[in-house]
One Martini backbone bead per residue (centre of mass of N, CA, C, O) as a GRO file, in nm:
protein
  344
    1UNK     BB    1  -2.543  -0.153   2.122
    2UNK     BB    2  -2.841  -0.132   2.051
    3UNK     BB    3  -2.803  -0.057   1.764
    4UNK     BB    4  -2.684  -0.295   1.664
    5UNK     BB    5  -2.908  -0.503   1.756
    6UNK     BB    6  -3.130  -0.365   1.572
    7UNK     BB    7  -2.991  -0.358   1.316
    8UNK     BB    8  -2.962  -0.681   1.309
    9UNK     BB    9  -3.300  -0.758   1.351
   10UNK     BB   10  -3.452  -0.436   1.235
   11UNK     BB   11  -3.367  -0.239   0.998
   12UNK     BB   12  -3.670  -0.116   0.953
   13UNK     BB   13  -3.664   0.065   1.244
   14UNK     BB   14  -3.469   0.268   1.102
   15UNK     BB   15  -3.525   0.207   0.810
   16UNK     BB   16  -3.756   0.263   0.527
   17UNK     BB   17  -3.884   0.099   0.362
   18UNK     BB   18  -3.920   0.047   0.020
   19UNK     BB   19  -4.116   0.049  -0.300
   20UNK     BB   20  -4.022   0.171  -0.582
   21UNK     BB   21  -3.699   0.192  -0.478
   22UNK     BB   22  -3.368   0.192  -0.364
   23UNK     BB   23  -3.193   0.137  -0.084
   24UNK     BB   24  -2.945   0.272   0.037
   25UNK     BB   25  -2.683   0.143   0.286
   26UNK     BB   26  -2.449   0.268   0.498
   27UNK     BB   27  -2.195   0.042   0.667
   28UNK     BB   28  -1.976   0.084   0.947
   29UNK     BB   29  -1.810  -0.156   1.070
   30UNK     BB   30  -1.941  -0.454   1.008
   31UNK     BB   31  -1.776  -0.635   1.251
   32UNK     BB   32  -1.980  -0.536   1.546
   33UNK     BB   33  -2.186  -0.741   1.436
   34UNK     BB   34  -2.295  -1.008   1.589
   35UNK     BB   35  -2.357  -1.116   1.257
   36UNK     BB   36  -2.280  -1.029   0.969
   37UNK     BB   37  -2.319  -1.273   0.801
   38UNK     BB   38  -2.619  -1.316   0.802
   39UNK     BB   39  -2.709  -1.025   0.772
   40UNK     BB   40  -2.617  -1.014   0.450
   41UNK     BB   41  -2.741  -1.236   0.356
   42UNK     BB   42  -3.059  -1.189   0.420
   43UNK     BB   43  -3.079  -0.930   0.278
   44UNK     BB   44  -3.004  -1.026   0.015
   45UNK     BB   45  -3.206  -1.294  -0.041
   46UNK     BB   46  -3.485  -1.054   0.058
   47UNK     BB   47  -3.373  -0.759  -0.063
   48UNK     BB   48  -3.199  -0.688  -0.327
   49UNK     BB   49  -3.457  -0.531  -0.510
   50UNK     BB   50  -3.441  -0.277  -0.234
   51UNK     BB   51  -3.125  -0.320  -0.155
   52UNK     BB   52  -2.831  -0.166  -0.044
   53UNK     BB   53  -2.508  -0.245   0.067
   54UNK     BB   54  -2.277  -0.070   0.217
   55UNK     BB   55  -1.969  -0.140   0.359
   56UNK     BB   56  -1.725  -0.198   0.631
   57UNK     BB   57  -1.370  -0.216   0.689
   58UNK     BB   58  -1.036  -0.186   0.834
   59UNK     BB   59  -0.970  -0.508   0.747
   60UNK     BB   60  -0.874  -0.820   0.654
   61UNK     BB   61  -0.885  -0.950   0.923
   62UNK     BB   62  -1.205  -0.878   1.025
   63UNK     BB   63  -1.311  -1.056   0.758
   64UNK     BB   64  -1.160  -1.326   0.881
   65UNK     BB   65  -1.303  -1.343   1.132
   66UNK     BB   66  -1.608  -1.239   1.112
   67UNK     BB   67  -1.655  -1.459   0.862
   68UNK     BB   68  -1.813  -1.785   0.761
   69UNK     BB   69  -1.857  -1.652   0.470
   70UNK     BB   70  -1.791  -1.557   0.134
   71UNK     BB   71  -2.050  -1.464  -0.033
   72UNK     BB   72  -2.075  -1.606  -0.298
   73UNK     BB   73  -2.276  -1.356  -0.503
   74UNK     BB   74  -2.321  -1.148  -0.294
   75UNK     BB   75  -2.037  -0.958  -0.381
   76UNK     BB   76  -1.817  -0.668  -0.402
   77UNK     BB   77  -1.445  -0.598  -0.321
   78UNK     BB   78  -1.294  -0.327  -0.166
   79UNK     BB   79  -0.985  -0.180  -0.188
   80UNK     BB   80  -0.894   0.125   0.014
   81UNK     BB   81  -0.642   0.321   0.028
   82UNK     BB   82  -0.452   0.529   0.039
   83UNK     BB   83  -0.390   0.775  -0.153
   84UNK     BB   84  -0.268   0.809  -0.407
   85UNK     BB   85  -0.103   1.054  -0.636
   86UNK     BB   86  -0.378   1.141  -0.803
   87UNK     BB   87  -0.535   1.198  -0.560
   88UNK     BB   88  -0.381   1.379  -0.433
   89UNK     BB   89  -0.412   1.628  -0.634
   90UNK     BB   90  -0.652   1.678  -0.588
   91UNK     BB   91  -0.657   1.745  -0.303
   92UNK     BB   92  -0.419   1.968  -0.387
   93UNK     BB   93  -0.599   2.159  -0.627
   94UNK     BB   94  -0.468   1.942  -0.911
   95UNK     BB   95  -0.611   1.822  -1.117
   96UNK     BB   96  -0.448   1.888  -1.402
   97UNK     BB   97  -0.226   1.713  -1.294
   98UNK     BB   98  -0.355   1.455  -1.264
   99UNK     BB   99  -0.452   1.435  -1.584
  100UNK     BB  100  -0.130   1.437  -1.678
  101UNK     BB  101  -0.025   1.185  -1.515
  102UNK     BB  102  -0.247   0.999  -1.647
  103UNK     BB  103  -0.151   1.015  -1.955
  104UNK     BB  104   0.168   1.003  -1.885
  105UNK     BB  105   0.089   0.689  -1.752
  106UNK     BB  106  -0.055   0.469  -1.869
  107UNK     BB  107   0.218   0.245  -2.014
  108UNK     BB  108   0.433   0.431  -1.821
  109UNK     BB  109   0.686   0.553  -1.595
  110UNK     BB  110   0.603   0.864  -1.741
  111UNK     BB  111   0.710   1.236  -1.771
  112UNK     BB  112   0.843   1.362  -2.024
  113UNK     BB  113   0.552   1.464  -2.206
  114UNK     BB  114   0.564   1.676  -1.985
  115UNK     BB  115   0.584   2.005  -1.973
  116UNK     BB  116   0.806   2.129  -1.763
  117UNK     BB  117   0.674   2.277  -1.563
  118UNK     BB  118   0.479   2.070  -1.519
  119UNK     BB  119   0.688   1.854  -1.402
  120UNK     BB  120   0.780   2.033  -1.144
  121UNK     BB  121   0.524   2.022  -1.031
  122UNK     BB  122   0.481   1.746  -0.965
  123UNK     BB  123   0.772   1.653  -0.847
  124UNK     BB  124   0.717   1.858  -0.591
  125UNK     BB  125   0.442   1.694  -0.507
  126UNK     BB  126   0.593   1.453  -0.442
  127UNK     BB  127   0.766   1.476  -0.243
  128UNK     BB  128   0.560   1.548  -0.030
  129UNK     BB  129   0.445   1.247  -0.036
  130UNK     BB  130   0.705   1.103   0.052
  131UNK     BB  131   0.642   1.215   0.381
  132UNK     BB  132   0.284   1.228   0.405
  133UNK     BB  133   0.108   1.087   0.217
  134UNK     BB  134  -0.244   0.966   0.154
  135UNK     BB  135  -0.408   1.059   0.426
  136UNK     BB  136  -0.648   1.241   0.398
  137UNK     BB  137  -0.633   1.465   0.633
  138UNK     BB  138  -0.348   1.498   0.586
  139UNK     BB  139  -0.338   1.634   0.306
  140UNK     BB  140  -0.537   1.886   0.426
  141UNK     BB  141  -0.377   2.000   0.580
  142UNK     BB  142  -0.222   2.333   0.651
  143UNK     BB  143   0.073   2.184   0.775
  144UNK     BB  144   0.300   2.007   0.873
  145UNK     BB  145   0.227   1.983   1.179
  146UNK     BB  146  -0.026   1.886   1.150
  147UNK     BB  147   0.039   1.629   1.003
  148UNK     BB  148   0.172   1.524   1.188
  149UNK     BB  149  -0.017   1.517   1.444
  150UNK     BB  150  -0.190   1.302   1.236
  151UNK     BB  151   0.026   1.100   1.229
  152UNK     BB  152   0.008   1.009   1.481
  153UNK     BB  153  -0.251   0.948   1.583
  154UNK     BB  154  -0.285   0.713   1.334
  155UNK     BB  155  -0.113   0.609   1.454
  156UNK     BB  156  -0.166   0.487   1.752
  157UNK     BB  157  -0.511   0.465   1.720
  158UNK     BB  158  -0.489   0.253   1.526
  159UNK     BB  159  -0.281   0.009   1.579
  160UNK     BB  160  -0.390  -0.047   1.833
  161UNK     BB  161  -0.638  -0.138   1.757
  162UNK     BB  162  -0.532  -0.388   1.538
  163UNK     BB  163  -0.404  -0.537   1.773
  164UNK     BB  164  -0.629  -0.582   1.978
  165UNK     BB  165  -0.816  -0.709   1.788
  166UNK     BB  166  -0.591  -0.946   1.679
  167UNK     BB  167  -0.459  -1.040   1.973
  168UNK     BB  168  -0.214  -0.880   2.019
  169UNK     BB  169  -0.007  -0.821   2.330
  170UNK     BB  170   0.284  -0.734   2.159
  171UNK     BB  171   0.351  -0.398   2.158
  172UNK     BB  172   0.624  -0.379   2.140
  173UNK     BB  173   0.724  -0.586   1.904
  174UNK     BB  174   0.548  -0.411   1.696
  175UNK     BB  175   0.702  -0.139   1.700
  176UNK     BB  176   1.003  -0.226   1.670
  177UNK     BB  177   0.940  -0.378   1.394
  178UNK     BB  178   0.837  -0.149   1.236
  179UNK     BB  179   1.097   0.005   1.269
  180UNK     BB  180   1.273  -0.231   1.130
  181UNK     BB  181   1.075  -0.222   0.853
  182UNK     BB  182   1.136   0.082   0.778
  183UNK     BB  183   1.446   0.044   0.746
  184UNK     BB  184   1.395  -0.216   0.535
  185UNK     BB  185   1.241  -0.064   0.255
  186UNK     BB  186   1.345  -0.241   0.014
  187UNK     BB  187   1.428  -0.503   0.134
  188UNK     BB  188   1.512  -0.794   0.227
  189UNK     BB  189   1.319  -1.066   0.466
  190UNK     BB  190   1.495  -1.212   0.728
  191UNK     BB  191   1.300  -1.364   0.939
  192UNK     BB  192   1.502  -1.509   1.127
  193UNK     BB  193   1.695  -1.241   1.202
  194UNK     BB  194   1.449  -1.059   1.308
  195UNK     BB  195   1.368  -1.250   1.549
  196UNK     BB  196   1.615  -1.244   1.695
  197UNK     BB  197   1.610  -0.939   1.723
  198UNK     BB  198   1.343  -0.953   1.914
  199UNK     BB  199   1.329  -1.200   2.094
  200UNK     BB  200   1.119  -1.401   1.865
  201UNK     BB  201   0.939  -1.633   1.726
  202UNK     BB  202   0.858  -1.713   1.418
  203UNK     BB  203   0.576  -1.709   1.468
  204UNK     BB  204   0.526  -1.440   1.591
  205UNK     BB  205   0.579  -1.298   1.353
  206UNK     BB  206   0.397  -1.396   1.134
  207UNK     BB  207   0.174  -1.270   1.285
  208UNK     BB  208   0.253  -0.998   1.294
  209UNK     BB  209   0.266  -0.948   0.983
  210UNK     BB  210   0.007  -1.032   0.865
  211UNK     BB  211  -0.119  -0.805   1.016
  212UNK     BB  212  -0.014  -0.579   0.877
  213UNK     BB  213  -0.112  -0.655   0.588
  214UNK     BB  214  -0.449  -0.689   0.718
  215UNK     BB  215  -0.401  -0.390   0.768
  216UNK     BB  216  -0.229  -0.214   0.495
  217UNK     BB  217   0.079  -0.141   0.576
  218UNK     BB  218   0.212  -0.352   0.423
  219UNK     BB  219   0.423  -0.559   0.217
  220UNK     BB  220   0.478  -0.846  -0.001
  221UNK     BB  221   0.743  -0.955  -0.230
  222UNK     BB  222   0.836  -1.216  -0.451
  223UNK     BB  223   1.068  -1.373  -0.615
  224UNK     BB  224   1.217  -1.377  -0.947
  225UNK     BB  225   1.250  -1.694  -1.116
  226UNK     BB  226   1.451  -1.998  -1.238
  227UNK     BB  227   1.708  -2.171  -1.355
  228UNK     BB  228   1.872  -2.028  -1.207
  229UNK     BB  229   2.136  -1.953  -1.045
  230UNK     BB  230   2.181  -1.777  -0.760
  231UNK     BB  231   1.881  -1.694  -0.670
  232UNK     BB  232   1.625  -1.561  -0.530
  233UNK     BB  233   1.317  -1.765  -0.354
  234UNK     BB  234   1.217  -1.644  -0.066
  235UNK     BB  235   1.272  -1.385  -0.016
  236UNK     BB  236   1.106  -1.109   0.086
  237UNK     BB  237   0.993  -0.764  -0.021
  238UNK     BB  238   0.923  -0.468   0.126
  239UNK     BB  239   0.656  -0.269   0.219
  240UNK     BB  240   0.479   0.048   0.223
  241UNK     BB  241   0.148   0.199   0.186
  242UNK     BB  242   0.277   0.434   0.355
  243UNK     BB  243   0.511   0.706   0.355
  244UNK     BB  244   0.407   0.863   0.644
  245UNK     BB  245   0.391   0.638   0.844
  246UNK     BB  246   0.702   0.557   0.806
  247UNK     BB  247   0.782   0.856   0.887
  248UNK     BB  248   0.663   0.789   1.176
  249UNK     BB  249   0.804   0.562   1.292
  250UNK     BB  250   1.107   0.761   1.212
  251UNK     BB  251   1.056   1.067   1.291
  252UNK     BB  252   1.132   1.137   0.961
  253UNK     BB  253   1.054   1.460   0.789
  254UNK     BB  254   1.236   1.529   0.596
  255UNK     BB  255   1.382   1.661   0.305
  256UNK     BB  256   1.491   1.493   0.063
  257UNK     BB  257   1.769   1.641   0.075
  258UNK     BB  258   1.808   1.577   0.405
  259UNK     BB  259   1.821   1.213   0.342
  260UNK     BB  260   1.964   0.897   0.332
  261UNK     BB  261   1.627   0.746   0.237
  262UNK     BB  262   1.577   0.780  -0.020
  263UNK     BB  263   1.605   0.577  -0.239
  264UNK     BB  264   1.380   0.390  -0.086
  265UNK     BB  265   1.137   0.578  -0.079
  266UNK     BB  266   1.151   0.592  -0.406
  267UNK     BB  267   1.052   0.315  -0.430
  268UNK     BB  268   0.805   0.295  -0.255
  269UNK     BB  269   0.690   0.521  -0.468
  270UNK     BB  270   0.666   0.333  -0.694
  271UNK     BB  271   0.504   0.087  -0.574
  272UNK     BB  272   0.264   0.229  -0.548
  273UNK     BB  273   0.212   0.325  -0.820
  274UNK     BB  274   0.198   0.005  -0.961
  275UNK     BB  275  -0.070  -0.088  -0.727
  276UNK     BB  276  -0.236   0.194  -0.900
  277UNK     BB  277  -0.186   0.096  -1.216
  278UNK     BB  278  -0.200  -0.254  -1.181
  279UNK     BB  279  -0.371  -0.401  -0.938
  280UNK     BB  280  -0.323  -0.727  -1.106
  281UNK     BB  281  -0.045  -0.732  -1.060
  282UNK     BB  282   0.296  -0.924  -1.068
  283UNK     BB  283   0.473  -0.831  -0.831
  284UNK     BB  284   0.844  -0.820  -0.854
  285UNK     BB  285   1.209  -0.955  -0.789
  286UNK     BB  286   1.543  -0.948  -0.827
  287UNK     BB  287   1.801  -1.160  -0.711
  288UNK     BB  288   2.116  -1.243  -0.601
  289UNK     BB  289   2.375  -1.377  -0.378
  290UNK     BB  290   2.571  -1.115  -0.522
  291UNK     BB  291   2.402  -0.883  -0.560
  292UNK     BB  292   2.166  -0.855  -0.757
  293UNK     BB  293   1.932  -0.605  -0.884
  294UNK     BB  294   1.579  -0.585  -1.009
  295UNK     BB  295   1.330  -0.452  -0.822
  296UNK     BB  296   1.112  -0.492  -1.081
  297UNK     BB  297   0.854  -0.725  -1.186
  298UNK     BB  298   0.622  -0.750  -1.444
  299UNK     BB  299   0.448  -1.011  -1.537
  300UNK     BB  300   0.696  -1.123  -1.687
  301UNK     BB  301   0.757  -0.871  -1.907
  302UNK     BB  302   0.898  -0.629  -1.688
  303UNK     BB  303   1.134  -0.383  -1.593
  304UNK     BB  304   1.256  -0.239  -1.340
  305UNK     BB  305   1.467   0.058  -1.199
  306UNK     BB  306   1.556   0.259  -0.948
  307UNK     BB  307   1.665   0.617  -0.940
  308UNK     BB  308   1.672   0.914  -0.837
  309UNK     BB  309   1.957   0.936  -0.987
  310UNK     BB  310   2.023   0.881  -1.291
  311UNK     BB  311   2.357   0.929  -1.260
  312UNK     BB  312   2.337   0.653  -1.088
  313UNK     BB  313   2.451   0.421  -1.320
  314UNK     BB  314   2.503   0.120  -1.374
  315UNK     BB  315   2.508  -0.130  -1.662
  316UNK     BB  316   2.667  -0.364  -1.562
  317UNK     BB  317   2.506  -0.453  -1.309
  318UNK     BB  318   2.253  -0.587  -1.558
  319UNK     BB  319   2.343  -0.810  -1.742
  320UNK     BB  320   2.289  -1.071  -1.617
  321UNK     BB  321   1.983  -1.022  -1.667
  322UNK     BB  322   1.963  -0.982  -1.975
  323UNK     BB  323   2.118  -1.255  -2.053
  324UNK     BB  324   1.882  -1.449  -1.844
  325UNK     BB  325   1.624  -1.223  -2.006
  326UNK     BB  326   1.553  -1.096  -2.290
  327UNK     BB  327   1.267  -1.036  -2.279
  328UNK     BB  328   1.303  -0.830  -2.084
  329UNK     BB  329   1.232  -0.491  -2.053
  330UNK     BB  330   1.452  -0.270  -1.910
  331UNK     BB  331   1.350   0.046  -1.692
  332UNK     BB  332   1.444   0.352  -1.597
  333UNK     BB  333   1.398   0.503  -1.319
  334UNK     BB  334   1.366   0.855  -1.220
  335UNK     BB  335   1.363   1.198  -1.089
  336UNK     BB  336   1.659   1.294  -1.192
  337UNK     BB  337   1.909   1.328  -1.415
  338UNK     BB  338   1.726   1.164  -1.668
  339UNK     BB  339   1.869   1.029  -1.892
  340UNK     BB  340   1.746   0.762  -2.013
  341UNK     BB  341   1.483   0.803  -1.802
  342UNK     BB  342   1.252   0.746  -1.670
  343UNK     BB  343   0.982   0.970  -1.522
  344UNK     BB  344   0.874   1.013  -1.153
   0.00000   0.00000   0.00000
């Protein structure tokens, strides 16, 4: 507590104002300053041609919170999300796969162009990837068991953190809801059915997705409609940030072949690749009420459709968004027996 007032009020007490050259200073959690806000002005204000200030903060919601000016013209802001997939390949001491996997998804999620040796063992790191997720200390663990005990304490004490500080008081409430948006992880958000199951408020629920959001567990996106009949225009689809947590949530860490929620897995598996390969995308979804449906639009002019097995595509499907839709280009991503379809 010394040292934050300290911090606050007396910068250069701490560390030594530079004369010749700028002086880099991260400082981490920068939400549990006194003011945060005037501390980063003044200091931009007064010292910017000496000092450079690195924060974090570990979600946006105490950014919007503790924060009452947004800073514009002095900052810029960085969101890190737990590792992607090819930064996991880094971490897991396989460089040049990571540089193979970047060069042949540069324009597509397709990695046909990649020679086979080579695309098993990606692939097959990819399986491990979709189990325990991209958060640095999990990927570097030296076994499942330890894994695993490390993303247990990582939900317990982070989120658990994350409910405290965000002012939410049902514990039981937010674990209940998790688990149940974990069960239904690509599929869309029926808010009003989920508050009834939980048996709170449609508002206490908005409240806890939130939350959930500005602290980077979940994602929601939107559905593409234009005027046709029958299209979704209002439910959400849900999406974890870390496949990781998500099966930390259902404690269930089974091995791809031996899961029921392949299919679900693997589209979140892909939803995370589209937001670390195209980061600025309007990533949307199309459904109809009579459940017609592909996967991925991105930016209104490309759709993907997810499948773990290429050979269960049923093309008569999709005919109706085609149809629709002729000038968007649709196409299958699969994971394995992928005759025609991108392979990720």
């Amino acid at each position: 507590m010394a040292t934050r007032g300290l911090l606050s009020n007396r910068l250069w007490q701490i560390v030594p104002r530079p004369e010749n050259e700028r002086l880099y200073v991260f400082i981490d959690e920068i939400q549990y300053l006194d003011n945060p806000t005037n501390f980063l002005k003044y200091h931009y204000d007064q010292n910017h041609q000496v000092l450079k200030l690195i924060v974090t903060s570990s979600s946006a919601f105490y950014l919007d919170k503790h924060f009452d000016d947004s800073l514009a013209g002095r900052k810029k802001l960085f969101i890190l999300p737990t590792l992607s997939f090819r930064e996991f390949m880094i971490f897991r001491s396989q460089p040049e796969l990571s540089e193979l996997f970047k060069t042949a998804t540069l324009s597509k999620p397709d990695i046909s162009s990649v020679p086979l040796f080579h695309q098993r063992e990606i692939l097959t790191l990819a399986e491990e990837y979709l189990i325990y997720g991209g958060y640095p200390a999990v990927v570097l663990a030296p076994d499942k068991h330890s894994k695993q005990e490390l993303l247990f304490e990582l939900f317990s004490s982070y989120l658990k953190r994350d409910f405290q500080e965000s002012g939410i008081t049902q514990t039981n409430d937010i674990y209940h809801l998790l688990k149940l948006l974990a069960f239904q992880a690509g599929s869309e958000l029926n808010k009003n059915k989920l508050a009834t199951e939980l048996g709170i408020s449609r508002h206490i629920l908005e409240s806890l997705l939130y939350t959930l959001q500005k602290t980077f567990h979940i994602e929601l996106i939107a559905p593409f409609f234009s005027g046709h009949p029958k299209e979704l225009r209002k439910m959400p689809k849900l999406y974890f940030m870390d496949l990781g947590m998500r099966n930390t949530v259902l404690k269930n860490y089974a091995l791809p072949a031996d899961r029921n929620d392949l299919g679900r897995l693997y589209e979140n598996f892909v939803y995370r690749f589209l937001c670390d390969s195209l980061p600025n995308a309007d990533i949307q979804f199309w459904r109809t009420q009579s459940g017609g449906e592909v996967d991925f639009v991105i930016n209104g002019s490309q759709a993907y459709e997810v499948k773990w097995n290429g050979n269960h595509i049923n093309h008569k499907q999709y005919e109706r968004f085609q149809s629709n839709y002729p000038q968007l280009n649709l196409q299958f991503i699969a994971h394995q027996n992928t005759v025609g379809c991108l392979v990720l």
